[in-house]
C-alpha positions in Angstrom: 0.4 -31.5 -15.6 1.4 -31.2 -11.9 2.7 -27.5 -12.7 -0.6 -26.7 -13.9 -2.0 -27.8 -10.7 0.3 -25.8 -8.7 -0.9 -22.5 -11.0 -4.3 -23.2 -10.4 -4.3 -21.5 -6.5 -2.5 -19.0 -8.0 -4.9 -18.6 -10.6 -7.9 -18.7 -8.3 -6.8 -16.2 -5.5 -5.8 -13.8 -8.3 -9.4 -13.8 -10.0 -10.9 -13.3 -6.5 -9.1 -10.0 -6.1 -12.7 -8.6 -7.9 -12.2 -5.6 -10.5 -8.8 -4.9 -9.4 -6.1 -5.2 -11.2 -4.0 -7.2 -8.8 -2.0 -10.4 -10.0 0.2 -11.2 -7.3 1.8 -14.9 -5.8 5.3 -14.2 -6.5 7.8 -14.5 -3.7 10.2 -11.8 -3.1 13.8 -12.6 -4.5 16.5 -12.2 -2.4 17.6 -8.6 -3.4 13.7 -7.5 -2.9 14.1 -9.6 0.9 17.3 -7.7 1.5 15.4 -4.3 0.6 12.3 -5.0 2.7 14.6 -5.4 5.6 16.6 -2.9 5.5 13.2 -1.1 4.6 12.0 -2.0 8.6 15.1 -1.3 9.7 15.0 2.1 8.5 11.2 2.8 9.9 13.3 4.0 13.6 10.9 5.6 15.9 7.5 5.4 14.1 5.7 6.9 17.2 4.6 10.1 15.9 3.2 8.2 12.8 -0.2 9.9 11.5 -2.8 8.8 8.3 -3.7 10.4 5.9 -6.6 9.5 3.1 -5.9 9.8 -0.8 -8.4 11.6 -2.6 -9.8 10.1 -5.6 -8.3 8.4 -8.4 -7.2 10.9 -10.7 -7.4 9.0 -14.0 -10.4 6.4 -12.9 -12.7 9.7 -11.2 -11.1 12.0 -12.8 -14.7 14.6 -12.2 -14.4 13.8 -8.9 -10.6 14.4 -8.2 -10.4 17.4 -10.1 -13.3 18.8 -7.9 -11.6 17.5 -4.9 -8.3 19.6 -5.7 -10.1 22.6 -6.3 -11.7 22.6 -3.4 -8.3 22.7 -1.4 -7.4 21.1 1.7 -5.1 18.7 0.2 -1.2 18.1 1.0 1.1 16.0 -1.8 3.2 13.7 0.0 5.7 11.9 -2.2 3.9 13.0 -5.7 0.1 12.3 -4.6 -2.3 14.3 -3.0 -4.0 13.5 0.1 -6.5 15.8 1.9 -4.7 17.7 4.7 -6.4 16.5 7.5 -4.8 13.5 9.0 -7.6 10.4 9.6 -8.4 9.6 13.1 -6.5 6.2 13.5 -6.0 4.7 16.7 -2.5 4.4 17.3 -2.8 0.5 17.7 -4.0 0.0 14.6 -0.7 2.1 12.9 1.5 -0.1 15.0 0.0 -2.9 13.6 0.1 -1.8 9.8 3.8 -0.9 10.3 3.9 -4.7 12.3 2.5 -6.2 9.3 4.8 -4.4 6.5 7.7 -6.1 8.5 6.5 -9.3 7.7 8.3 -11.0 5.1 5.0 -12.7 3.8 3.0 -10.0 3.7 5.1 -8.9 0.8 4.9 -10.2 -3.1 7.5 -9.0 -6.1 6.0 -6.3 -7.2 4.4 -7.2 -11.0 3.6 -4.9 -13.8 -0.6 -4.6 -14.1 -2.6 -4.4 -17.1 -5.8 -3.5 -16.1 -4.8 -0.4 -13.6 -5.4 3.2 -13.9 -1.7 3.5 -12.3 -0.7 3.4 -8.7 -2.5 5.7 -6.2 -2.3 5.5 -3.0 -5.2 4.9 -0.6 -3.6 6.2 2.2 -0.3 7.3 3.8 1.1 6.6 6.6 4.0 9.5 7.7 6.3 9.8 10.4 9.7 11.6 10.8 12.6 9.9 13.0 15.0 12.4 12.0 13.7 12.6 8.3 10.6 11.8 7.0 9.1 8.4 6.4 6.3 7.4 4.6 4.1 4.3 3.8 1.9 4.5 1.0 -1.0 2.0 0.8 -2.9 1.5 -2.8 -5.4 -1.2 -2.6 -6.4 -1.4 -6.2 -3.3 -2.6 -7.3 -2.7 -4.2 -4.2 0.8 -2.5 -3.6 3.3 -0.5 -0.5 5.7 1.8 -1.5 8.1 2.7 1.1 10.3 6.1 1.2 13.0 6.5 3.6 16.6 7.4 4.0 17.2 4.6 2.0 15.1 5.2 -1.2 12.1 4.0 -2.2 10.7 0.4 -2.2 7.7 -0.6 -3.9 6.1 -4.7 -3.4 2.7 -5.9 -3.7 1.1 -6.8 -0.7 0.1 -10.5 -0.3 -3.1 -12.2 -0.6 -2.8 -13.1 3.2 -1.8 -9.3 4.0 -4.6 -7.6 2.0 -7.3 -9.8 2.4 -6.8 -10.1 6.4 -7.2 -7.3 9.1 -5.1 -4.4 6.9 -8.9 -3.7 4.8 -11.2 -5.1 6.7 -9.9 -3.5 10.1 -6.6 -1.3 10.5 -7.1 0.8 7.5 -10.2 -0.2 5.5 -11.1 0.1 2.0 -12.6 3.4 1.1 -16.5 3.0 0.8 -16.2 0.2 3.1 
């Protein structure tokens, strides 16, 4: 009975994640911890760091992705396409996302999603500190995936993370 009790929060932030397909709760393990670290570690000089904006799901609006490609102006950037022109950011608010990606708790082991159309990133955030970095953010799935010289590292972000000033400030929600 008491383990039930402790699923219930669980339970209850996960069904307030709304039509997404997001489960999360789990803490990283060790070997995911060690990763994330090294992950910061390898971000280096992040101060010519620039956004970019995903275009539209591919499978979920597919209509409205396929129109989006062939009208152009779109750049892939690590197997997704984004449209070319970088999103007027303040630089504040990139330091912060890259802050917040640092933090051990705003990371969850990543788990497999039933409901999801796949992973597609909301937005990118790219930077080269003698090769290039990149930060992909996809909030329907409520996941970071991390490339660097060190491979590739994908978590989900916490409840804590996503539900805090990372949608509703630095980098919000499209539509929003």
């Amino acid at each position: 009975m008491k383990s039930l009790l402790l699923l219930l929060p669980i339970a209850l932030l996960a069904s307030c994640a709304g039509p997404t397909c997001w489960s999360g709760g789990i803490d990283l393990r060790p070997i995911e911890e060690r990763a994330r670290t090294q992950a910061c570690i390898d971000f280096g000089n992040t101060s010519n760091a620039v956004v970019y904006r995903g275009l539209a799901h591919p499978q979920a609006q597919t209509s409205t992705y396929n129109r989006q490609v062939e009208k152009g102006g779109w750049v892939e950037i690590e197997g997704f396409k984004f449209f070319k022109e970088p999103v007027d950011v303040p630089r504040e608010s990139i330091d912060e996302v890259l802050k917040l990606y640092c933090q051990p708790k705003s990371h969850q082991a990543w788990g497999p999603k039933e409901k999801c159309a796949g992973f597609h990133p909301d937005y990118a955030v790219v930077w080269t500190d003698g090769s290039r970095r990149v930060l992909q953010l996809c909030y329907g799935c409520h996941e970071w995936k991390f490339f660097g010289p060190g491979g590739m590292l994908l978590t989900d972000i916490s409840e804590k993370a996503y539900f805090g000033p990372l949608t509703r400030k630095w980098l919000k929600k499209q539509g929003d």
